[in-house]
N, C-alpha and C positions, 0 to 999 in steps of 0.2 A: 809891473812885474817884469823884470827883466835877467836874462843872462849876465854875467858880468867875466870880459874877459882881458888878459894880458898876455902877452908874448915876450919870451926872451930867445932872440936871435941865433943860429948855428951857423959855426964858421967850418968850411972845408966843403971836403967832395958830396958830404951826406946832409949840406946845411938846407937843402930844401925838405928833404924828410921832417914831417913833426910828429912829435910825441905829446897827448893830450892830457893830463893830468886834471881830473875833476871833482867835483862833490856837489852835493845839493845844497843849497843854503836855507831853505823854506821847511816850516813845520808846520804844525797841525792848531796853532793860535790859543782859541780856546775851547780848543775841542771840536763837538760836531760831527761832520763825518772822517772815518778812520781811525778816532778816538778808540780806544777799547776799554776808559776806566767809564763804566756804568752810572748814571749820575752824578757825575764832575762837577754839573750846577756851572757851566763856562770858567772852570779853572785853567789856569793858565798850562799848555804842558810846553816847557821852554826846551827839550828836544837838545839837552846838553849831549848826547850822545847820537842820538837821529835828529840835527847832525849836525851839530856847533862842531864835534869831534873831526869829522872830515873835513867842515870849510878849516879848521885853524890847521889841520895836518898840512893840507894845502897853501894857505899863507904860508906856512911854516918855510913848509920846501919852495914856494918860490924867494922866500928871501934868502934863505941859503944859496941855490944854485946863484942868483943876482949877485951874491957878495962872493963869489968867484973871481978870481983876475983872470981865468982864460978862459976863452968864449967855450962852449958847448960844443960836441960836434952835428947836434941837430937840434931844429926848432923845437922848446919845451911852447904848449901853450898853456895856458893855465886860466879851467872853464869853472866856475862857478854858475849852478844852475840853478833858477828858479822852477816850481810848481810840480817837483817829482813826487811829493804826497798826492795830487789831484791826476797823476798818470805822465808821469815825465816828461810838459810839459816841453819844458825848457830845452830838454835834449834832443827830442826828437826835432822842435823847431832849428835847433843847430844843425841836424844831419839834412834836413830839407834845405837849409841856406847857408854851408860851412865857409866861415872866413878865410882857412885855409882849405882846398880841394880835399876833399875824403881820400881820393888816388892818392896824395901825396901824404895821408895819414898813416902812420905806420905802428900806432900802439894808441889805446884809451887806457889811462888808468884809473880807477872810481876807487871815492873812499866812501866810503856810506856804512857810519857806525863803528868806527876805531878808536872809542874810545873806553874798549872796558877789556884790554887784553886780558887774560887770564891760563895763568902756567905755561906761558910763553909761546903761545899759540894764536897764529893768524892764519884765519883761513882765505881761499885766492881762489874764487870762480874764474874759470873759463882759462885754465891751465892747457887745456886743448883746443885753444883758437892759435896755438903757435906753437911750433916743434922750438923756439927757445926759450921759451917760457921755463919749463923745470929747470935746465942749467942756469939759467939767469937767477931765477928765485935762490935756489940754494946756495950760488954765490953771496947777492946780497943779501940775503939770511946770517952770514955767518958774524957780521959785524956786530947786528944788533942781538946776536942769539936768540933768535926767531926758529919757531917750530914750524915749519908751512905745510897748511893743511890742504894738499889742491884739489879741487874738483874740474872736470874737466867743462862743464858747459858753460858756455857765453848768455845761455839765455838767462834771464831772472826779472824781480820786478825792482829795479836800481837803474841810473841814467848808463851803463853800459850796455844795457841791450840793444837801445837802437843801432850804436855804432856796428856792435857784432851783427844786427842783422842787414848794414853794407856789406860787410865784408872785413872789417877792421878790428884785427886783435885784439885782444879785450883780456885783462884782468879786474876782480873788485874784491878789493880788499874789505874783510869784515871781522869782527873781534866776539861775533855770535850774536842771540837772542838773549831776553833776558826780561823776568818779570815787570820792570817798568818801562818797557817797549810800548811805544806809543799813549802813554799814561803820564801823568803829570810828578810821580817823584823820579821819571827821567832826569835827573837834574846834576849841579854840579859835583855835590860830596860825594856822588859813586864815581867820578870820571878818573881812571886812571892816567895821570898827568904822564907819570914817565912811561909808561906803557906808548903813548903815542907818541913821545920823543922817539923811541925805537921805531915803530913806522915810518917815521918823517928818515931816518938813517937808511931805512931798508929803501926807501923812495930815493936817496939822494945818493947812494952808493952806485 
């Protein structure tokens, strides 16, 4: 079980600042514990939404910003976490041993379940772990015509919490609950494809 990470480079005055951009890549197998469908008999729940959804948003936006010709003006990294179903593993072992300084971290952003927008609405934990959080949101909201629903705490059970509980700003993008939440017809045909195009615009705007 492992984290899986990359980094693209910032050039200028604020290029040792980074900006973390994550998501979990681990699901629930076949079931077990955290499962909530009752006699599953070890069906498979493939967790197209918790959270194939967030690692592809994540791909997504790092091959965009990559295929940039000018450099960034601050380090993007970009964290794929293992074991947040079993207690955020993966995350918290990052904040305990970070590749880049936590000091020099200056935003987390978590995708965990973006993939079922619905009537153009994304909601955004932890809009109050930073006084620019709303005007930033409602900027890049506007491109993708995104609704943002923010609430203001850092805390929650998603791999942003550890960071917020350093000290490090914190947004987590989520598209809601939904009856096959952690249950096996989570799966491909409900995923809204272009709904998480629009995320990955509001992440790269």
């Amino acid at each position: 079980l492992r984290n899986v990470i990359a980094t693209l480079e910032g050039n200028g005055e604020h290029a040792a600042e980074t900006i973390i951009v994550g998501a979990h890549y681990d699901h629930l197998g076949r079931g077990g514990w955290g499962s909530l469908a009752i006699g599953s008999n070890g069906e498979i729940h493939n967790g197209a939404d918790d959270n194939a959804s967030g690692t592809a948003v994540l791909l997504e936006t790092a091959r965009q910003l990559a295929a940039r010709s000018t450099p960034l003006p601050r380090r993007v990294l970009f964290l794929a976490f293992t074991g947040e179903e079993l207690g955020l593993y993966g995350s918290k072992r990052y904040v305990q041993d970070p590749l880049i300084p936590l000091t020099d971290t200056v935003a987390m952003l978590n995708l965990d379940m973006v993939g079922r927008l619905r009537q153009d609405r994304l909601i955004a934990y932890g809009v109050g772990t930073a006084e620019e959080w709303p005007g930033w949101l409602k900027d890049a909201a506007a491109g993708p015509k995104l609704q943002i629903l923010g609430e203001p705490s850092g805390f929650g059970p998603s791999d942003h919490a550890p960071f917020h509980e350093r000290g490090v700003p914190v947004i987590h993008f989520f598209t809601g609950f939904h009856p096959e939440y952690h249950r096996p017809p989570d799966d491909v045909p409900l995923i809204n494809i272009p709904g998480m195009r629009r995320v990955t615009e509001l992440l790269v705007e």
